[in-house]
N, C-alpha and C positions, 0 to 999 in steps of 0.2 A: 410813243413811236408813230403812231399814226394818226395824229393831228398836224394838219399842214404848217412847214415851218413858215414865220412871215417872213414877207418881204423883205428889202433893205430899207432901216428904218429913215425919218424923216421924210421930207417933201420932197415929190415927182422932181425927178433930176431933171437939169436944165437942158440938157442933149436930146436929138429930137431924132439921131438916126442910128441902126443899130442892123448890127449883122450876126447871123444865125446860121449851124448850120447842122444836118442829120447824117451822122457817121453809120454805115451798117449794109446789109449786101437786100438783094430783096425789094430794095427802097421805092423804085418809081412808083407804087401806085398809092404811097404816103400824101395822106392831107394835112400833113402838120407842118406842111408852109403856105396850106392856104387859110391855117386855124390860127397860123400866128400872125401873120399878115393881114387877114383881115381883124382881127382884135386890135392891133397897132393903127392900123387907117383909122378903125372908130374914135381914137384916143390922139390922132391928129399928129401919128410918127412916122417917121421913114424906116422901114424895118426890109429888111433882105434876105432871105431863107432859102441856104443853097443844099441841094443834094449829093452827099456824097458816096457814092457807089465802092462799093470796093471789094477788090478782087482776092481771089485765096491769098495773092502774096502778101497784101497788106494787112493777114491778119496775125501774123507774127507780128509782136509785143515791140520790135524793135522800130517799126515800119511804123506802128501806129503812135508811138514814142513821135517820129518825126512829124506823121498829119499833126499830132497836139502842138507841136511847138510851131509850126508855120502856121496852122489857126493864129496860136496867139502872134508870131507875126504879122500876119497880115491883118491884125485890127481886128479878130471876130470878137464879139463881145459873149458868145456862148455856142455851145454846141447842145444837140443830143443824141445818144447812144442807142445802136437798137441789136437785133440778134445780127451779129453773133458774139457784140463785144463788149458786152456790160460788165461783164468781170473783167472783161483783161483791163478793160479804161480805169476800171477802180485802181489797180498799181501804178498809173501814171500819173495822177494829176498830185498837185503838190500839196493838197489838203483834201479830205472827206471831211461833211455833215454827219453829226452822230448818227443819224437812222441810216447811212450812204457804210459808214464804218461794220454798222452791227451787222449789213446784209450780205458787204464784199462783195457790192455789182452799183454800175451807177446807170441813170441814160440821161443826165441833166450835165453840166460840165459849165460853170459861169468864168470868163475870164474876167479880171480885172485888173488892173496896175501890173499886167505883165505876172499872174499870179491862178495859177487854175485851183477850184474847189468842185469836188464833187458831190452831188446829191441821186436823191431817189425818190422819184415823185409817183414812181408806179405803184409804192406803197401807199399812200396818200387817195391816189388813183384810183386805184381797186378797191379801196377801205370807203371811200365815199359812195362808189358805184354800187357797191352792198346795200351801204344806209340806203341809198337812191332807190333800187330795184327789187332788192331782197331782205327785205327788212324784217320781216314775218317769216321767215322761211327755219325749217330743224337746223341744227349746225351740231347733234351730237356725233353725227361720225361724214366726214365730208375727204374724199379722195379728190387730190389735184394730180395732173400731169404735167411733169419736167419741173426738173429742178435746175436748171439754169437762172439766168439773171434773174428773168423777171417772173420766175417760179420762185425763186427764191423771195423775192419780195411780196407776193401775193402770200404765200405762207405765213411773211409777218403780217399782215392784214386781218387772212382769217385767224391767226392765235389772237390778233386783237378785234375781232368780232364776236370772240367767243364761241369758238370752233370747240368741243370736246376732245376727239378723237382727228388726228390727219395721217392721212395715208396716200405717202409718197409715191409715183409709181416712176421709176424712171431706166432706163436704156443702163444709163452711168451708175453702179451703186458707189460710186468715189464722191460723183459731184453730189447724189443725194444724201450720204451722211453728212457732207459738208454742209449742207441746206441744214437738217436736223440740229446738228452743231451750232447753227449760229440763232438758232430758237432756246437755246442753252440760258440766254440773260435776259430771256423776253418773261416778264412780271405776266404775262396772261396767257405763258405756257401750254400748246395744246399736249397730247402725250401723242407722239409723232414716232409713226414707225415707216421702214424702207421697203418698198416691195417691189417683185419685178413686173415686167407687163404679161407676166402668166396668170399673175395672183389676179387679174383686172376683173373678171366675168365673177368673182366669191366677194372679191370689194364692192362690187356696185350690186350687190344685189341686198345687202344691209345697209347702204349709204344713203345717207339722206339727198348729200348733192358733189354733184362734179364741178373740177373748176378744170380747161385746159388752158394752161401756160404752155403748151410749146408752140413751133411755128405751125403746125401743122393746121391745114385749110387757108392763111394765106395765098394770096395771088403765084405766089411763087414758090409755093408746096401745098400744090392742092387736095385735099382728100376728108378725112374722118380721122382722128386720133383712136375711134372706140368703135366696133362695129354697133352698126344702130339693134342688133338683137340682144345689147347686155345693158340697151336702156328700158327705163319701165316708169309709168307715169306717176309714181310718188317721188319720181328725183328730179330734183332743179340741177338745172346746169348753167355755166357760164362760161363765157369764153373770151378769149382776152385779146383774140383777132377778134379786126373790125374793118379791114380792106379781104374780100368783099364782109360785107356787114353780115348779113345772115351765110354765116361758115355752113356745109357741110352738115356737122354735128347740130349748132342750132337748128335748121331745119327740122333733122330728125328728131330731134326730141321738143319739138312744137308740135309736130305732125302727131307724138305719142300721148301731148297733152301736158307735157314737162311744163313749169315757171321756168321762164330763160331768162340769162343779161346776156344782151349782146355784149362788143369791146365798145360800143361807144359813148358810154357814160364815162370809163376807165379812160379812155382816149383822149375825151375834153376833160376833162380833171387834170390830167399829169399835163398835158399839153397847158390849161390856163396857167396850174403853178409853176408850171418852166418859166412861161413869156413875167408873173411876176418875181420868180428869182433873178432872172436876167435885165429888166428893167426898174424895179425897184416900184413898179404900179398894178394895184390889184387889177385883175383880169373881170370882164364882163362872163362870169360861167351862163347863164342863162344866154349871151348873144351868141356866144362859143358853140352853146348846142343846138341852136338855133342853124347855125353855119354848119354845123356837121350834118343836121339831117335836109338840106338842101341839098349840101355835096353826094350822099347818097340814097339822094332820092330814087334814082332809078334801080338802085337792091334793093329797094324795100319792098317786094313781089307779092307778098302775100294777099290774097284777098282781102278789103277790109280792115289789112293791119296798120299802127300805129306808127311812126321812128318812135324806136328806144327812147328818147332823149325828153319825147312829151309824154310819154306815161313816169321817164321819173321826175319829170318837173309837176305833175298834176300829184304825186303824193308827197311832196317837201311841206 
């Protein structure tokens, strides 16, 4: 499940220009049209990467029915999904990827011949960003937050990093058994239970490490998902926002001596495997994070610290 699907097989297609586009509310201060775009210039394409914002009413299922079918009118060759509509794009398009099926959330969406498939690269994403960053780290009892899309797919990640113990914590206990449920067919099964955000201060004080999946610390929902006094510095954390790069939460638990991931190793990951399911040519990851930690050079504040992206390119 979490080994990157390939490409589309054979030789670099003869087309040399391509249109892209990021379905989801929150958007403006996404670099993943300046991570596709410039990976496409390197490789000598014309590639177009438009943003699409979209409002409460377009997130009814019927509405966004319509954005999919005038994408593929209008010639896009792919889309990607972000919060808040990863599940619902999973019931529209007219085929899922096995790992896109098993998680029932997409943010990748390839058109072709008039024909949409969806995938999940956040699984992919997140499962590399691991190897990358926390490769060494306990994983017998590890709590994430939010069980939405891309909680959902982080979850199959850690059952496939060999997580022990996961503990859900989520708002929704509907959408979180759903999450659980669909760990149901995964071969490397963590033993996964539901809790609310009360149980949070007794979960993290046995947990080896935190992952936040929801939007929170985002540009456009700023804050902490965890009060920084139920962190403590035998716990790694990670986080799956990377607009701004150091969230909130990272911060404080750097500050308490935590091992962190930021979202940007997860971000070029899912973002190279889009650009090669969508064009059918491997993606440069090393120029990718290269371009990432230029774009946010100016987050990276800390004294003396590093971008993400060269401390996990110096342990590969």
């Amino acid at each position: 499940m979490n080994g990157a699907e390939p490409a589309r097989s054979g030789a670099p297609p003869a087309r040399r220009s391509y249109l892209m586009g990021l379905l989801g509310q929150g958007i403006g201060p996404s670099l993943s049209p300046e991570l596709h775009e410039r990976e496409a210039a390197r490789q000598g394409l014309r590639y177009t990467y438009k943003l699409v914002e979209l409002s409460d009413a377009q997130l009814d299922p019927g509405r966004l029915r319509d954005l999919l079918a005038h994408a593929v009118a209008l010639g896009f060759d792919g889309l990607n999904a972000t919060h808040p509509v990863k599940q619902a794009m999973a019931g529209l398009v007219d085929d899922l990827a096995p790992e896109a099926a098993g998680i029932g959330a997409i943010n990748t969406v390839v058109i072709e011949d008039g024909t949409t498939r969806g995938h999940n690269t956040d699984v992919t994403g997140f499962a590399l960003a691991m190897r990358e960053g926390l490769a060494d780290v306990g994983r017998d009892r590890v709590v994430l937050l939010g069980a939405g899309g891309a909680g959902t797919a982080v979850a199959h990640a850690l059952a496939g990093s060999g997580v022990d113990a996961l503990s859900v914590v989520e708002t929704d206990p509907v959408r979180a058994e759903r999450l659980a449920a669909s760990l149901d067919g995964v071969r490397d099964r963590a033993a996964v239970t539901v809790e609310a955000p009360d149980r949070l201060p007794a979960l993290l004080a046995d947990a080896a490490g935190l992952v936040n999946a929801t939007p929170v610390g985002m540009a456009a929902h700023p804050g902490s998902p965890v009060p920084s006094e139920l962190l403590h510095p035998g716990l790694w954390v990670a986080d799956i926002v990377y607009r701004p790069l150091h969230t909130e939460l990272v911060r404080a638990a750097r500050e308490l001596g935590c091992r962190v991931l930021t979202g940007a190793a997860m971000a070029v990951n899912q973002a190279a495997h889009a650009f090669e399911l969508v064009t059918g040519r491997p993606a440069d990851r090393a120029a990718m994070s290269a371009d990432l930690d230029l774009l946010v050079a100016d987050e990276v504040g800390a004294p003396g610290a590093e971008p993400q992206n060269a401390r996990a390119r110096r342990r590969e």
